[in-house]
N, C-alpha and C positions, 0 to 999 in steps of 0.2 A: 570818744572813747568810753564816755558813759553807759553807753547799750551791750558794750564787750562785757563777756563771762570770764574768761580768762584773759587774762594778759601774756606777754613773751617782755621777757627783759635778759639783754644783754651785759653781763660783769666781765669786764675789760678790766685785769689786774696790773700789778708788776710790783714784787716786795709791798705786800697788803694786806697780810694776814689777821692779823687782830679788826681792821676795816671790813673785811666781809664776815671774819666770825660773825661781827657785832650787824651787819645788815640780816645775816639768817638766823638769828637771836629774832631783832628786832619783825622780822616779817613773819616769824609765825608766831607770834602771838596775834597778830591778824587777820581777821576770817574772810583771805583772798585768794584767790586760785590764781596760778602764774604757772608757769615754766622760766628755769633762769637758765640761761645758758653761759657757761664759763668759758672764758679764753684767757690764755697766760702763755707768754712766750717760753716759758717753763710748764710743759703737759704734767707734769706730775703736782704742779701747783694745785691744776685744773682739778685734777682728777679727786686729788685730797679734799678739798673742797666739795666734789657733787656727793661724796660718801660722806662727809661731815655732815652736809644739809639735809640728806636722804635720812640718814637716822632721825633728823628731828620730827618728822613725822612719826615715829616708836613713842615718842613721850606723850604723854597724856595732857600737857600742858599747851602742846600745838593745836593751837586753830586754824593754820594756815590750809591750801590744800596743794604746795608746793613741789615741783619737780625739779630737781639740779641737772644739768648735762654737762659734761666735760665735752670741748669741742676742740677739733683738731688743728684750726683756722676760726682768722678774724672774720672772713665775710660768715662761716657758716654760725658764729655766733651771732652777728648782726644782724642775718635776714629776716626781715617781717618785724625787727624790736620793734615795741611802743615806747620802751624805755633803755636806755644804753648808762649805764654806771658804770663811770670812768672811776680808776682805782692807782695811780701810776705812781712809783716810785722811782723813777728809772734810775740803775745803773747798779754794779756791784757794789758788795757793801763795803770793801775800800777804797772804791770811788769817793763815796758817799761821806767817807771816816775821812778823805782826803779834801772833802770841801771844807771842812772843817780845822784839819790838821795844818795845809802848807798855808794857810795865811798865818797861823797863829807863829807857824815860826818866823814870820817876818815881823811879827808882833800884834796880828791883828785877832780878836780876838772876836769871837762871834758865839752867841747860842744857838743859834739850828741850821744857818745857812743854808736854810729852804726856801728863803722868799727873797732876803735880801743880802746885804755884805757879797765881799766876792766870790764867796761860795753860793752864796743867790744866782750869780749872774752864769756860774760854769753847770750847776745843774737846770737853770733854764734853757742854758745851749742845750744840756742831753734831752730834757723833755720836748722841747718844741717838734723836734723830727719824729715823735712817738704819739703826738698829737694830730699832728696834719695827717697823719697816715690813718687814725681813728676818723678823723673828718671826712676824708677822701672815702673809706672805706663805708662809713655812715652815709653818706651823698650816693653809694651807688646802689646799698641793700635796703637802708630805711630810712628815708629821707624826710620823715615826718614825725618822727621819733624828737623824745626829748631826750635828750644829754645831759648827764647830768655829773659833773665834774666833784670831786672829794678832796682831791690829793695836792700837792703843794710841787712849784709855787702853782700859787691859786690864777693871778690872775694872767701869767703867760701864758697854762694850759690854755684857759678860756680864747684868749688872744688866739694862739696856736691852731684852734679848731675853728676860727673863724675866717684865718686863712687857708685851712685847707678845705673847708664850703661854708663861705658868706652866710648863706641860707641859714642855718643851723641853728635849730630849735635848745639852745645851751646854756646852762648857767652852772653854777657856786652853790654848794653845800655845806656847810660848814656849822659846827658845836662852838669855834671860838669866843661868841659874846657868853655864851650860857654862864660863867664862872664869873662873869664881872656881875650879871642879873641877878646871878646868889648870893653877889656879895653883898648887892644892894637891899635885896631879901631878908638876908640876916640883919644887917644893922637896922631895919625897919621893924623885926620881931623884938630884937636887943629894945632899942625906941620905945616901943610903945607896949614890953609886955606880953606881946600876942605868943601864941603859938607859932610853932613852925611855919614861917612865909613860902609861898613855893614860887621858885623864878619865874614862873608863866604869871604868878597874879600881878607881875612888877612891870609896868608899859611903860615901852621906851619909846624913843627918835634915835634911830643909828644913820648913822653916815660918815662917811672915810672909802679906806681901800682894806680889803685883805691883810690882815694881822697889822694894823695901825688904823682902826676905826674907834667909833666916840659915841658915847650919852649923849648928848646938850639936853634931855628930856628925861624926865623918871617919875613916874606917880605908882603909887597906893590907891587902886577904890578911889580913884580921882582926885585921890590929894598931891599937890607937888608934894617928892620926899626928896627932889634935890638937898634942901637945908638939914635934913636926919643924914644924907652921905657927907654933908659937909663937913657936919660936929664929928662925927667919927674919923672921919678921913684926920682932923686936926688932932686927935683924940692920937690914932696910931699913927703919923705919919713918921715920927722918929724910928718908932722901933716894927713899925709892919705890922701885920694883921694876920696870923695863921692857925690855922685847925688842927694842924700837928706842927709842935714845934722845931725847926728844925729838920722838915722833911724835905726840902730843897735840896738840900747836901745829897741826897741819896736820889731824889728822883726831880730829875728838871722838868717837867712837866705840871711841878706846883709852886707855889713863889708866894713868901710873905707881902705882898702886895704894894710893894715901896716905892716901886717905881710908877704903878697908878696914882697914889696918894700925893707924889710931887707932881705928877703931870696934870693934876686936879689941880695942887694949890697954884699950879703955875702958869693953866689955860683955865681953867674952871669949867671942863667939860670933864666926862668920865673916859678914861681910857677900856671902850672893849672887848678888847685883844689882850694875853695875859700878856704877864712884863717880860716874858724873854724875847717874843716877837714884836713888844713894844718898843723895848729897848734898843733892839736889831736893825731899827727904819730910822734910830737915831744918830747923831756922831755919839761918836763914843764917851758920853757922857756917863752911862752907867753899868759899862763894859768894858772899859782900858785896857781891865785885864783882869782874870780870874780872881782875886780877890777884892778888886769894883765890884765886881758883877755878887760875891759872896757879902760883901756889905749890905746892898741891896735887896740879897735874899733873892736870889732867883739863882737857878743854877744852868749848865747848859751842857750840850749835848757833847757825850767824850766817845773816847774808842772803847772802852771796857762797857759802858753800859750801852751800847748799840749790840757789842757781840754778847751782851747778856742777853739782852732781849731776844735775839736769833738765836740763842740756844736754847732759853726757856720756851719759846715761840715752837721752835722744833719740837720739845719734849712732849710738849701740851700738843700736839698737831698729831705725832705717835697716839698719845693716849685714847683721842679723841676716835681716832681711824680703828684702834681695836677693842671702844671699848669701854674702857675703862673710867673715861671720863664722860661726858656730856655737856655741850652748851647749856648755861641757861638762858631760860625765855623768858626775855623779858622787857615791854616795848619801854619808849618814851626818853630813851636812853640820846636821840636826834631825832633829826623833825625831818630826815631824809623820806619817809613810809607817807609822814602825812602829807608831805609834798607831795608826793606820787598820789595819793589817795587824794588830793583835792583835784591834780590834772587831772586825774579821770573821771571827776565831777561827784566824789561822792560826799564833800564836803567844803568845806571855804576853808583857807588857816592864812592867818600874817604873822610869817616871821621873816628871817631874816636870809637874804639871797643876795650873791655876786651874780651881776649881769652886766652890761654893758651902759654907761650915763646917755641916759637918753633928757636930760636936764634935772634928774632927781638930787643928787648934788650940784649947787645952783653955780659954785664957783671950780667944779674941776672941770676938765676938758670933757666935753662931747665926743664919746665912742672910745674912751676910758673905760678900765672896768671898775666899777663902786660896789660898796655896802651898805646897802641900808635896809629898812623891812621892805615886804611887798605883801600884797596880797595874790594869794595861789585858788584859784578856782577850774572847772570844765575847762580843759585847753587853753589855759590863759596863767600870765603871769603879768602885774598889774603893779611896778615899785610904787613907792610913799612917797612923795614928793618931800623931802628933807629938808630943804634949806640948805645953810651953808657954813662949813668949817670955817670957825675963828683964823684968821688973819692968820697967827703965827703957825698954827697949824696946818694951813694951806700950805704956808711958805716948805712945811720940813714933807709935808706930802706930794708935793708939785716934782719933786726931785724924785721920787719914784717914780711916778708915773711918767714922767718924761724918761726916765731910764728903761721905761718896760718899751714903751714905745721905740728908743732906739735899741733895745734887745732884737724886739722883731722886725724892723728894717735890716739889722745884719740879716738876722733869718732870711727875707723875703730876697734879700740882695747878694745874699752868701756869701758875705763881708763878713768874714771875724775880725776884721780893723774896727768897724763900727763897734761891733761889740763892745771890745775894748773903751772908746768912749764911758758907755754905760759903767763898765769896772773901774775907770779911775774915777767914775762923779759919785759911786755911792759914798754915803756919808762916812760908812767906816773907812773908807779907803785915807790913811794917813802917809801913805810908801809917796817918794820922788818918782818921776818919770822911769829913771833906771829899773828901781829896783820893783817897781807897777810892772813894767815890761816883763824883766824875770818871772815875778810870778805867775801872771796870765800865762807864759808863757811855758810854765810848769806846768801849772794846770791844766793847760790843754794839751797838752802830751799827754795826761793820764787819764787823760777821755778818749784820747783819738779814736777809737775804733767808733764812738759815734758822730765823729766829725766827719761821716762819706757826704752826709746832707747838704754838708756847706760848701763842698769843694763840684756839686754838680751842677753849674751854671747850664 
């Protein structure tokens, strides 16, 4: 891919707005020639988008030398990708208010029900049929292309697309360590005085899974600064650590960091994945119930601020179409571009990527999907060989991964009994056999329309 001029890349949406604003932000502050082709099962998604991106070529601040296409179909966006960025959100938005909502009234209470809890497991049933169909449809246009996954849950898409072609050149994207690497950043500037630390000077050892990964490693310019997170960490552990006080309550997306700071003083690794999706992979230790979770200092995802965000989303998406407003460029925001830009050999980078344990986490199963760093160069992705999650850690991560694994056995076996399984071992799950029943049973009624996948043996 090194000797190409231009590239072809493939963006495969669904409910991802703010997602590709911030990838055509990010790609034209970069001086590379592409065509991106859009697909959305909603064309007017597509279409808002090629006209978004197309203006950014008007600003003076683009380097790129970029072409947006709205496309009418999956194959005619995929043919020839070098690159396929997957963007999935699947299902409507009170589907989505619904993963969320019908457990709590059984009492179960969850912040994002994206990855894990029982709302984990009903929106991996919607995603998995929307994945295999992207693999399948990759397996038959670009077969060589790399895939490259964003959206949640993380590591079932991944799963997903390698059953619908083994083959598949696929991994994990993901910003979620960056916030724990600033935090460590900051108390390291705090330490010793310095100016502003910036997360990239802070080198880690990551390993775990998708939104319940860990430190065991942290240096400065080659000094351990584990012992500078630890003073701190004991320093805030009562009362949290945050940059605005109190800005949890308003947007869940940011957290006084409390629940890191016990999972440090209680594995003595770093938690890094923030604490709503920390908290999420655990039993309900610091989620019971909305005022747990508000002790804590994390907040979580409701129905009024999802429909905020889709209204503001809209309005900004208007402005943008006539006008009025403008993306800003402006890269470094993920390390999605320099990914790419090191597959095509223009560079080397190591950071951090969901792929498949090929033994870089020493103690989870083989052909699990992990996190840890890798190294990204010409055609190659190369993980860090990690080591291995503390005992107790293993223990509370073992039950995921064994659950994802019987997620996609239902899939592959188009057993929603199996399923099931998986929904009564998650750790949230506190409901009797009865009342477990009832609600899977809810919930899946309120998906139905994507359940044809399961019922065509």
């Amino acid at each position: 891919m090194a000797d190409k001029k231009s590239i072809r890349i493939a963006y495969i949406s669904e409910n991802s707005t703010n997602e590709c604003w911030q990838f055509m932000s990010e790609l034209a502050a970069e001086d590379i020639e592409a065509t991106v082709f859009f697909y959305d099962k909603d064309k007017q998604a597509s279409v808002t988008n090629e006209t978004i991106g197309n203006k950014l070529r008007e600003q003076p601040e683009n380097k790129a030398n970029v072409i947006y296409i709205a496309t009418d179909t999956l194959d005619e966006a995929l043919r020839d990708a070098d690159f396929v960025i997957l963007s999935l959100s699947v299902g409507t938005l009170d589907e989505i208010i619904n993963d969320i909502y019908l457990p709590e009234r059984y009492g179960i209470v969850q912040a994002t029900a994206e990855s894990a809890g029982p709302g984990g497991v009903i929106r991996a049933l919607r995603t998995i049929p929307a994945c295999v169909e992207v693999a399948e449809a990759v397996k038959k246009n670009c077969p060589d292309a790399w895939v490259i996954n964003t959206g949640n849950p993380m590591n079932i898409s991944l799963m997903a697309l390698r059953e619908g072609y083994p083959e598949i050149k696929a991994f994990g994207s993901t910003n979620e360590t960056f916030a724990a690497a600033e935090l460590v950043a900051e108390f390291v500037s705090k330490d010793s005085n310095l100016p502003r630390v910036h997360r990239k000077d802070i080198k880690t050892n990551l390993l775990g899974i998708n939104g319940f990964c860990w430190f065991d490693e942290v240096t400065y310019q080659g000094q351990d600064v584990m012992p500078i997170y630890r003073k701190f960490n004991e320093n805030f552990a009562a009362n949290g650590f945050e940059y605005h006080t109190g800005e949890f309550k308003s947007n869940p997306k940011v957290s006084g960091n409390r629940v890191k700071f016990d999972m440090f003083l209680r594995y003595g690794v770093i938690a890094a994945a923030d604490d709503r999706h920390i908290a999420e992979h655990c039993p309900p230790w610091y989620i019971s119930t909305q005022k747990t979770a508000g002790n804590w200092k994390f907040g979580t995802l409701n129905a009024n601020y999802l429909k905020r965000l889709r209204v503001e989303n809209q309005a900004h998406s208007k402005k943008l179409m006539n006008g009025d407003s403008t993306l800003k460029i402006a890269p470094g925001k993920s390390d999605l571009i320099n990914q790419m830009k090191a597959l095509m050999g223009l560079k080397n980078v190591i950071t951090n990527v969901d792929m498949v344990n090929d033994g870089q986490v020493a103690n989870l199963p083989i052909g699990c999907i992990v996190q840890t760093n890798a190294l990204f160069s010409n055609n190659s992705i190369k993980p860090v060989l990690s080591g291995k999650l503390p005992d107790e850690v293993l223990a509370l991560t073992l039950r995921h991964t064994s659950n994802q694994t019987t997620i996609m056995r239902a899939a592959k076996e188009k057993d929603l009994d199996i399923a099931f399984n998986a929904f009564l071992n998650d750790p949230l799950m506190t409901l009797n056999l009865d009342e477990a029943t009832t609600l899977y049973t809810e919930m899946l009624t309120g998906i139905r329309s994507h359940l044809v996948y399961y019922l065509n043996n």
